[in-house]
VOGU-3710 file (C-alpha; in Angstrom, 3 decimals, decimal comma):
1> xxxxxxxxxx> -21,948/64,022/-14,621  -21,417/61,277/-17,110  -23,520/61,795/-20,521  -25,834/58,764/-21,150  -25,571/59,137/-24,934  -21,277/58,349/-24,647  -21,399/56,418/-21,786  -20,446/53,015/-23,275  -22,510/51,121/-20,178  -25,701/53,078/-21,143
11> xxxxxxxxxx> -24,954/52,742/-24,824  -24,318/48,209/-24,690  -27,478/48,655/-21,691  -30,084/45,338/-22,253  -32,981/48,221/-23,382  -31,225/50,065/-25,978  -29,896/47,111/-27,599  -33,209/45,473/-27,613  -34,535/48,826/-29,014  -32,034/49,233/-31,628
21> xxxxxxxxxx> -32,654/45,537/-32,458  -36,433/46,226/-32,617  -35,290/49,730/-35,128  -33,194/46,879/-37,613  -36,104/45,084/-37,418  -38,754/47,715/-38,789  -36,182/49,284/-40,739  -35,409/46,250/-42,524  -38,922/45,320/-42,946  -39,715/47,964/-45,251
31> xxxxxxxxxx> -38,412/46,344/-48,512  -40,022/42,947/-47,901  -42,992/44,991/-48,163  -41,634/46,813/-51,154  -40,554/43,278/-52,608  -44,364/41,414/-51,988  -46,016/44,067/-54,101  -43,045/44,970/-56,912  -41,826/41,727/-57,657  -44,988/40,854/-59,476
41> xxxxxxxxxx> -45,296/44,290/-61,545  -41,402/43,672/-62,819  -42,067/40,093/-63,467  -45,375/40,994/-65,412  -43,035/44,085/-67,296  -40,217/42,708/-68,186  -40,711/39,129/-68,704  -38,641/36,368/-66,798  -35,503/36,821/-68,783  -35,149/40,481/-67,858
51> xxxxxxxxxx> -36,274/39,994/-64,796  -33,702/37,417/-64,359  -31,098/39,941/-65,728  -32,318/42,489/-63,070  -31,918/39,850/-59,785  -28,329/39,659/-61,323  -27,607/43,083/-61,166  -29,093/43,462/-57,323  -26,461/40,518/-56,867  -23,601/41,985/-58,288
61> xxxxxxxxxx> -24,167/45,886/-56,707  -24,184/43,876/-53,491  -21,492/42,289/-54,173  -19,219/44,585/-55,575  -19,254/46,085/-52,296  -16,865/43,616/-50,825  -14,119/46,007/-52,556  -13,963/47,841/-49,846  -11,644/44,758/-48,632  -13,395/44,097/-45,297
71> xxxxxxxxxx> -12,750/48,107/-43,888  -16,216/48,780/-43,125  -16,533/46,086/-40,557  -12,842/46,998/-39,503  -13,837/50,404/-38,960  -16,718/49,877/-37,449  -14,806/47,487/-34,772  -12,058/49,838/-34,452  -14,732/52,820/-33,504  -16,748/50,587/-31,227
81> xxxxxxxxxx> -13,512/49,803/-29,026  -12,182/53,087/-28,799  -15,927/54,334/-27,657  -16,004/51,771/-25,122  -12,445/52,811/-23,581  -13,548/56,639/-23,853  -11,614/57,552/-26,689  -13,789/59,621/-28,868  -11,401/61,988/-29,794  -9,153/59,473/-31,671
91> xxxxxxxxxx> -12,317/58,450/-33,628  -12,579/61,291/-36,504  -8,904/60,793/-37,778  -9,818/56,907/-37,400  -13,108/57,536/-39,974  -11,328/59,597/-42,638  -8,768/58,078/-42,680  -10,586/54,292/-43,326  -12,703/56,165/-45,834  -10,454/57,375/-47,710
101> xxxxxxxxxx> -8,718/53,790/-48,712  -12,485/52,943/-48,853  -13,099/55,369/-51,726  -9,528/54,245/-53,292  -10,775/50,337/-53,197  -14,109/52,160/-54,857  -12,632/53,468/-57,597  -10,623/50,389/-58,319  -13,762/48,211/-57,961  -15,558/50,582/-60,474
111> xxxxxxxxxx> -12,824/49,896/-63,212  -12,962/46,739/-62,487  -16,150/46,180/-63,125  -16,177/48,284/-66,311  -13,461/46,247/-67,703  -15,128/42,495/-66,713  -18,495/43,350/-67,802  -18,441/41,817/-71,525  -16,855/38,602/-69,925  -19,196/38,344/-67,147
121> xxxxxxxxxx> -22,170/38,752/-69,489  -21,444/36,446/-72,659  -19,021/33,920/-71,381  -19,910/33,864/-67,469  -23,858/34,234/-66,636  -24,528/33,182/-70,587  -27,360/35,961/-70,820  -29,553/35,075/-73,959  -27,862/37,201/-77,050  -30,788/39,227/-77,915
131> xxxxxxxxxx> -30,123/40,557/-74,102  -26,494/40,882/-74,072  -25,640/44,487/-75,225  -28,915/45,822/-72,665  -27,310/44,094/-70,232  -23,474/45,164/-70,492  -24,252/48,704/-70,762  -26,527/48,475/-67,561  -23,368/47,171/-65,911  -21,407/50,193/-67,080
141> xxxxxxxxxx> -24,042/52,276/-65,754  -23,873/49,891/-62,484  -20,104/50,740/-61,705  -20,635/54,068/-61,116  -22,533/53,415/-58,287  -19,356/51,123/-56,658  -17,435/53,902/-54,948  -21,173/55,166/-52,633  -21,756/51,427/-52,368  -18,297/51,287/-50,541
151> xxxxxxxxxx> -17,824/54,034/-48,601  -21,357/53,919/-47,399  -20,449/50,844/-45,402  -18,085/52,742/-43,519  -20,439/55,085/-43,188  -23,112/53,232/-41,740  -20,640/51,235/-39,615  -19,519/54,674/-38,211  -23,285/55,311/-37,030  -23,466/51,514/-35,822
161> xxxxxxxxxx> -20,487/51,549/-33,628  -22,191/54,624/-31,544  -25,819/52,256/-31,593  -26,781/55,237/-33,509  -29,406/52,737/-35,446  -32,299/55,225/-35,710  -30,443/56,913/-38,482  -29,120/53,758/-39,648  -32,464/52,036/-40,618  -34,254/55,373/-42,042
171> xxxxxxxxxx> -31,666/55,346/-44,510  -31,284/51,255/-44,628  -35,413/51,009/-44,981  -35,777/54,327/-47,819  -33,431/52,163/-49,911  -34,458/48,950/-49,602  -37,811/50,088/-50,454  -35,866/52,011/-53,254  -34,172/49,070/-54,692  -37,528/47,155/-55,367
181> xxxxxxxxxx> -39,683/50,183/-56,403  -37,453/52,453/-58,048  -37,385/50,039/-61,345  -41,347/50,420/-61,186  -40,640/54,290/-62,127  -38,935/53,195/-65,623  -40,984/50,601/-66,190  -44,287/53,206/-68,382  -41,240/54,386/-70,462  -38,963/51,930/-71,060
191> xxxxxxxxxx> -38,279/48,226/-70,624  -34,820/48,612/-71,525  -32,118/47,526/-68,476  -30,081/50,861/-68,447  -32,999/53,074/-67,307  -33,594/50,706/-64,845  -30,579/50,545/-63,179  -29,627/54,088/-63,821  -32,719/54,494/-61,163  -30,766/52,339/-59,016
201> xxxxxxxxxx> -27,512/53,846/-59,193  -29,239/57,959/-58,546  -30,774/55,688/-55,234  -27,648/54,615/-53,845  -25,719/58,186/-54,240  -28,669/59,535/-52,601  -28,465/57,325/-49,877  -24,745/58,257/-49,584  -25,734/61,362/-48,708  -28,002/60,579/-46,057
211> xxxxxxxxxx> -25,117/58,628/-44,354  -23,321/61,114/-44,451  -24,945/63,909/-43,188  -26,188/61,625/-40,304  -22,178/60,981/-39,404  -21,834/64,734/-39,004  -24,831/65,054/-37,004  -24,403/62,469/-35,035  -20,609/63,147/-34,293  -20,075/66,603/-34,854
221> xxxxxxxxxx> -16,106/66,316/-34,549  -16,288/64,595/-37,746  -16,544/67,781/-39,601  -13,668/69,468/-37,790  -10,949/67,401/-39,920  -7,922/66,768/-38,234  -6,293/65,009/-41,464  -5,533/61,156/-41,607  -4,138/58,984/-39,101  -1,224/56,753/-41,021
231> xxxxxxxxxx> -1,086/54,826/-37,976  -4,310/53,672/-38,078  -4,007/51,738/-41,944  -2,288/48,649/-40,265  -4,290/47,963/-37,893  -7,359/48,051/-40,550  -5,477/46,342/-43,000  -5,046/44,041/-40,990  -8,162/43,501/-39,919  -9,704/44,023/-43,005
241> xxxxxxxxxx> -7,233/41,348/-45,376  -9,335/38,573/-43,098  -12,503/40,107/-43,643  -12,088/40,189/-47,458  -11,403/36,638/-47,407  -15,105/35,814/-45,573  -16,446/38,609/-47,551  -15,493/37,589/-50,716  -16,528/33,743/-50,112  -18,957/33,953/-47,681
251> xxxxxxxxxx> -21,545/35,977/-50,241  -19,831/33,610/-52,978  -21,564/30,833/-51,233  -24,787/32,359/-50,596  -25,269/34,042/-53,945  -23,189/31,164/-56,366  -26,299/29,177/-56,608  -27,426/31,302/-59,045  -24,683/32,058/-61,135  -24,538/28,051/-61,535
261> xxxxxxxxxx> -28,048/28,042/-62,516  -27,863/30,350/-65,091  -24,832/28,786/-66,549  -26,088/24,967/-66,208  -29,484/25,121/-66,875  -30,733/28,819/-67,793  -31,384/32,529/-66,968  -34,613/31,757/-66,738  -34,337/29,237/-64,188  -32,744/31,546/-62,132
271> xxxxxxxxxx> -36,092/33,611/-61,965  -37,679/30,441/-60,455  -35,061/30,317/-58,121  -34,523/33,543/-57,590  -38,031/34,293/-56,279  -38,844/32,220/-53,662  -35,006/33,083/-52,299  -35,382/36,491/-52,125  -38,533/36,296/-50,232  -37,200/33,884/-47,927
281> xxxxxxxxxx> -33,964/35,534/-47,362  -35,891/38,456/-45,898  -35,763/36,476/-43,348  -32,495/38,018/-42,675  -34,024/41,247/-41,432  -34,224/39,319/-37,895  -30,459/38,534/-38,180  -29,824/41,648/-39,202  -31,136/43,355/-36,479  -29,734/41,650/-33,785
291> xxxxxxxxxx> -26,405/40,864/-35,358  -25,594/44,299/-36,677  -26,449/45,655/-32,886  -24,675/43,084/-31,036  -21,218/43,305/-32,953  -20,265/46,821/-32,074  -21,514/46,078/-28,582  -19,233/42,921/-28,126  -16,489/44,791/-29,913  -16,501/46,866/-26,827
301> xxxxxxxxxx> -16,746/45,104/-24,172  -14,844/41,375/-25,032  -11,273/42,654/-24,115  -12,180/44,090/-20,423  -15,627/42,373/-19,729  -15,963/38,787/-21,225  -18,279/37,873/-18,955  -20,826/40,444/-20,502  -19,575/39,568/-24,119  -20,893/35,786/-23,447
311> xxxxxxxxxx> -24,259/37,259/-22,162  -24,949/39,318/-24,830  -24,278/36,284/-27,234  -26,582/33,930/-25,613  -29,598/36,490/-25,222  -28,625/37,459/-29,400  -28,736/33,385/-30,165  -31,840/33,012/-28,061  -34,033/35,755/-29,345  -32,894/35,074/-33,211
321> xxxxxxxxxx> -33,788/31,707/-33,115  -37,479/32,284/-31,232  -37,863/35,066/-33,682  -37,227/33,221/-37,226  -38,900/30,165/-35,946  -42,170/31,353/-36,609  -41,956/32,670/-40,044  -39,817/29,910/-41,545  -42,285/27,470/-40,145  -44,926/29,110/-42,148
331> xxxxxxxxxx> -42,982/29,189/-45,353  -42,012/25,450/-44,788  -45,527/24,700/-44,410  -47,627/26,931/-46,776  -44,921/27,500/-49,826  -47,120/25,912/-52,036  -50,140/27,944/-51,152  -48,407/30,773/-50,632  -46,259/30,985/-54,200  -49,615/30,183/-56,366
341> xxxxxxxxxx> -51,113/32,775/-54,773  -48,865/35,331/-55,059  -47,210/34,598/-58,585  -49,822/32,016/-60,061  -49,119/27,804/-60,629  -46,296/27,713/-63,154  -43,855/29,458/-59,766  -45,640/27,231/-57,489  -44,508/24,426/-59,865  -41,112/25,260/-59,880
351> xxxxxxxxxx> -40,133/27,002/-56,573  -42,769/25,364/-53,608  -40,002/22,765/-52,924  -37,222/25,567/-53,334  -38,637/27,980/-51,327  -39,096/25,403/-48,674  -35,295/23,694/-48,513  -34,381/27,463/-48,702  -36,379/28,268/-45,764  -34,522/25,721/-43,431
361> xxxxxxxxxx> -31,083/27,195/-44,989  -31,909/30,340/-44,027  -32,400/29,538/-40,549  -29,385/27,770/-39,964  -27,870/30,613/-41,468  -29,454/32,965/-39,261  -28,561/31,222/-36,300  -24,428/30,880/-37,203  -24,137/34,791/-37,564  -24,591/35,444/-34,151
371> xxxxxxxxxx> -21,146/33,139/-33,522  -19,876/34,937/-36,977  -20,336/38,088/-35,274  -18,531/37,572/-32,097  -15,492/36,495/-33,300  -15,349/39,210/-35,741  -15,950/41,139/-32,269  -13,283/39,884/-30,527  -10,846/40,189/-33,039  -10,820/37,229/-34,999
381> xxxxxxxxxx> -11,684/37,127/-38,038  -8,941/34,994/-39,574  -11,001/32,280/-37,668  -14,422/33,036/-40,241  -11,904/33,380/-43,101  -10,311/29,935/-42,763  -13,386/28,098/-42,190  -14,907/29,402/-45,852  -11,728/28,978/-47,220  -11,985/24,780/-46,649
391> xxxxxxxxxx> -15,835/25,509/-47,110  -15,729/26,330/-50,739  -14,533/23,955/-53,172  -16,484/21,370/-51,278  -19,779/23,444/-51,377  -18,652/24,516/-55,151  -18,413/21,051/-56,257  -21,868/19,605/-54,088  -23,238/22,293/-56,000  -22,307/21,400/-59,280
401> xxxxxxxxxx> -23,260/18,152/-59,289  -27,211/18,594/-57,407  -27,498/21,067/-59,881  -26,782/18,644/-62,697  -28,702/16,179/-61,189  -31,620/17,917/-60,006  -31,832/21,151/-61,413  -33,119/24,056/-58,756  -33,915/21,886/-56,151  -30,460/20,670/-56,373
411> xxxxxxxxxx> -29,160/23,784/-55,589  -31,812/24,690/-52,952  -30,801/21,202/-50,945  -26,552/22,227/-51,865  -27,539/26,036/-50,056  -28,920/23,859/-46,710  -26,406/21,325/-46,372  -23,329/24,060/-46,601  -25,451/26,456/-44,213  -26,163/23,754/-41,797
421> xxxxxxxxxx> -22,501/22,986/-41,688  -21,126/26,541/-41,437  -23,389/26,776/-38,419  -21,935/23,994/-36,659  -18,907/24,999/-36,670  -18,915/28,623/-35,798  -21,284/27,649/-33,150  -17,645/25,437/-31,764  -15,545/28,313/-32,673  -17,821/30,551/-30,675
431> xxxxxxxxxx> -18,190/28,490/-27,558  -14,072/27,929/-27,441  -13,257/31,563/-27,844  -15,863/32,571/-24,883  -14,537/29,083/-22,885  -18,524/28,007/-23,202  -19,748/24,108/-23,047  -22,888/22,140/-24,858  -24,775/23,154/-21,358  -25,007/26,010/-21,561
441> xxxxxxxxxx> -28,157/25,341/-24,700  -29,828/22,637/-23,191  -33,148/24,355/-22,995  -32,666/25,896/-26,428  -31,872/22,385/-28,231  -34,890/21,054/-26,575  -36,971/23,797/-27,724  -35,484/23,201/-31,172  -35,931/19,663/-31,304  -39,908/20,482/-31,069
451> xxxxxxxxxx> -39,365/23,051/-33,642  -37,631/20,317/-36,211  -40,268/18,099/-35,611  -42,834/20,646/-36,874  -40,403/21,602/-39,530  -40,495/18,260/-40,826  -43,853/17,541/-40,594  -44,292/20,880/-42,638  -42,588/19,390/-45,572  -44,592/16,094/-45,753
461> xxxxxxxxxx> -47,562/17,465/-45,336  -50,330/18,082/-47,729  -53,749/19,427/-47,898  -54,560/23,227/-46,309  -56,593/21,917/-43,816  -54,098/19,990/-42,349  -51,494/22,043/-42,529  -53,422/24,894/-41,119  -54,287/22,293/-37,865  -50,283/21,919/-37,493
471> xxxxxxxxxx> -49,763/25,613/-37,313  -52,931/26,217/-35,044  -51,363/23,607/-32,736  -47,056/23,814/-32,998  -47,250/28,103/-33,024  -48,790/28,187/-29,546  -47,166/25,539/-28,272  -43,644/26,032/-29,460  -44,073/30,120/-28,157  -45,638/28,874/-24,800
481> xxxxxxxxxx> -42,477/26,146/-24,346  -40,278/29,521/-24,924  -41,730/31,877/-22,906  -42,408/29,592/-19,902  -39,243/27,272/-20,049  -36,568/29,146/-22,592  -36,701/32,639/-20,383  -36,587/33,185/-17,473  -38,079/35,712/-14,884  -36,180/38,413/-15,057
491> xxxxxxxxxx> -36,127/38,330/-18,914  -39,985/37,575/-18,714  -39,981/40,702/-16,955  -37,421/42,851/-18,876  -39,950/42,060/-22,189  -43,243/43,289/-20,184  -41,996/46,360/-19,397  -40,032/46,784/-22,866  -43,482/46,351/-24,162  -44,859/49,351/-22,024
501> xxxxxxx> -45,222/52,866/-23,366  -42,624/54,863/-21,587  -40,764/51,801/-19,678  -37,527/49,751/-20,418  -35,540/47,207/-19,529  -32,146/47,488/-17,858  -29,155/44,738/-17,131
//
């Protein structure tokens, strides 16, 4: 009898990826939560400078994970296809032996931190001087936290590559939340920086933990160590060289933005800026929790079923795009509302018109990591590492210059135009690699072309009333046009009985 929890058909099955996606979803929704209620508190406690300071060092724990030069994702591919040929018992030698050059790349990304720190503070972001010792000692305290940063990721991919995303999002959602309101904890003592992101640091090692222990649980041959498979460092080498390249520049070009900010007009300005993106970014959770689901599942499948590869792509670039519809329309629309009330007229001032450009980024970006995450599935990611590689200097120097010119907006409108771009051309990657054609989203550009007329009439438009009529009338109409045209019957169907107590879906 085969055993539904390692049978790679049951595993990649239409209802438990929808249900794992649903899992990212909720798990990931926790810190937007978190963020709505915290970012206020810190902003009231520490001032904007500080607070400033503090989105810097969220940035740079983030991205000081990309040490682990692209072996997360490797592993997390390399575990996926041997599960779907019915390999499990090459997998444990597989894991230890990728985290153990994960913890190596750690420790090197930990030193290296300690010894750029000065530079990065005085010469680099330009953090006001009164500021600068606070904040190079919280970046001391910051690098200890590289090496669980790292080998969590292999961690977690380890759990994702068995659709194991249960555990995944307790642990993803208890530290999200973390990240947002474990500086709250510090904040009756202490406004210093180091207590602060000593909080952060004890958050992340516990969260280590928890990946761990759900590895063993959920594959108990992990703990039976069979030492390392020398074999296997190639292959993720390999792998993982083309991964660094898009991991290194990809979250470059999201995250620059504000590095430029700081340094051309002022840390301060990057709290302005800074706000409105990281509530609009949240956005992500939807892209997160269909990407992360759908990569291990192509990674399987691709070489021996291509066919089911392409379906799972369309059904990922369907349902992202009718999901994030909705709530970038609202941000669009109400920014302005919606930042006064939250954070009072002097953000509204500043970010409405930031939060709004970075709204339609978003969802381009969205959108171009379900093609990012199939050709990462199939193999390829030298094809995502070349296209940032010509991507940067232009997006660097387009950035530069709007910023110069027109200050955060500048860099709001720079953020869109490289998105939109990046999109359009993973999107052609994509559609060669899976021998696709422009027909085969002819109801979804229609769909969209409604949805960027609403979009657009979002921006222009001012006044609550009215902009309350446009959502009463576009929301319905755009979710009716999807439901009744976008899907069909047998998808129709799969979500009413998804929606059921007890019942599922099946392809």
């Amino acid at each position: 009898m085969t055993d539904t929890q390692t049978d790679p058909a049951h595993r990649h099955s239409a209802s438990i990826l929808a249900r794992n996606s649903i899992l990212n979803l909720l798990g990931q929704g926790a810190p937007l939560i978190a963020a709505i209620f915290s970012i206020p508190i810190l902003i009231a406690g520490l001032g904007t400078d500080r607070f400033g300071v503090l989105t810097l060092v969220w940035v740079v724990i983030g991205y000081f994970s990309l040490f682990d030069l692209g072996l997360g994702r490797a592993l997390t591919q390399q575990v996926a296809e041997k599960l779907g040929h019915g390999q499990e018992k090459d997998v444990p030698p597989l894991v230890w032996t990728g985290l153990a050059l994960m913890a190596l790349l750690g420790a090197v990304g930990a030193l290296a931190l300690l010894g750029l720190s000065p530079w990065l503070v005085r010469a680099v972001l330009k953090i006001p001087v009164d500021l600068q010792q606070d904040t190079i000692a919280a970046f001391y305290v910051m690098a200890a936290s590289i090496p669980f940063v790292i080998t969590a990721t292999g961690l977690r991919g380890v759990l994702e590559a068995r659709q194991q995303f249960g555990l995944v999002n307790l642990n993803r959602a208890a530290l999200g939340v973390f990240m947002f309101a474990g500086p709250l904890l510090a904040l009756p003592f202490s406004h210093d920086l180091v207590p602060l992101v000593a909080i952060l640091v004890g958050g992340r090692i516990v969260s280590w933990l928890g990946y761990l222990v759900s590895c063993l649980r959920a594959m108990p041959s992990l703990g039976r160590v069979t030492g390392l498979e020398r074999g296997a460092i190639p292959a993720l080498l390999n792998f993982g060289a083309w991964m660094t390249v898009s991991n290194v520049i990809g979250p470059l070009m999201v995250y620059l933005d504000r590095f430029l900010i700081g340094a051309l007009v002022s840390v301060g300005a990057v709290a302005y800026y800074a706000t409105p993106y990281e509530v609009v970014t949240k956005l992500w959770i939807v892209l997160g929790a269909v990407a992360s689901v759908l990569f291990p599942a192509i990674a399987a499948s691709i070489r021996h079923n291509r066919a089911r590869a392409a379906q799972l792509y369309k059904w990922g670039v369907k349902y992202v795009f009718i999901a994030v519809y909705l709530p970038t329309l609202i941000l669009v629309t109400l920014a302005q509302e919606g930042l006064e009330f939250w954070l009072g007229g002097e953000f509204a001032l500043h970010g409405a018109a930031v939060m709004q450009w970075l709204a339609l980024g978003v969802l381009f970006n969205s959108l171009a990591q379900l093609p990012f995450a199939l050709i990462q599935g199939a193999g390829r990611p030298d094809l995502t590492a070349k296209l940032h590689l010509i991507e940067l200097p232009f997006y660097l120097a387009g950035g530069w210059w709007l910023i110069q010119q027109y200050g955060i907006e500048g860099a709001a409108v720079a953020w869109v135009v490289r998105a939109a771009v990046d999109a359009a051309a993973l999107f052609y990657a994509a559609e060669r690699l899976l021998g696709m054609d422009g027909a085969d989203y002819g109801k979804l550009a229609a769909c969209a072309a409604l949805g960027a007329a609403g979009l657009a009439a979002g921006l222009v438009l001012h006044g609550l009333g009215a902009k309350l009529v446009l959502l009463l009338v576009l929301v319905p109409g755009f979710y009716g046009l999807a439901w009744g045209w976008m899907m069909g019957p047998t998808e129709r169907g799969f979500v009413r009985n998804f929606l059921r107590p007890g019942k599922g879906g099946a392809a």
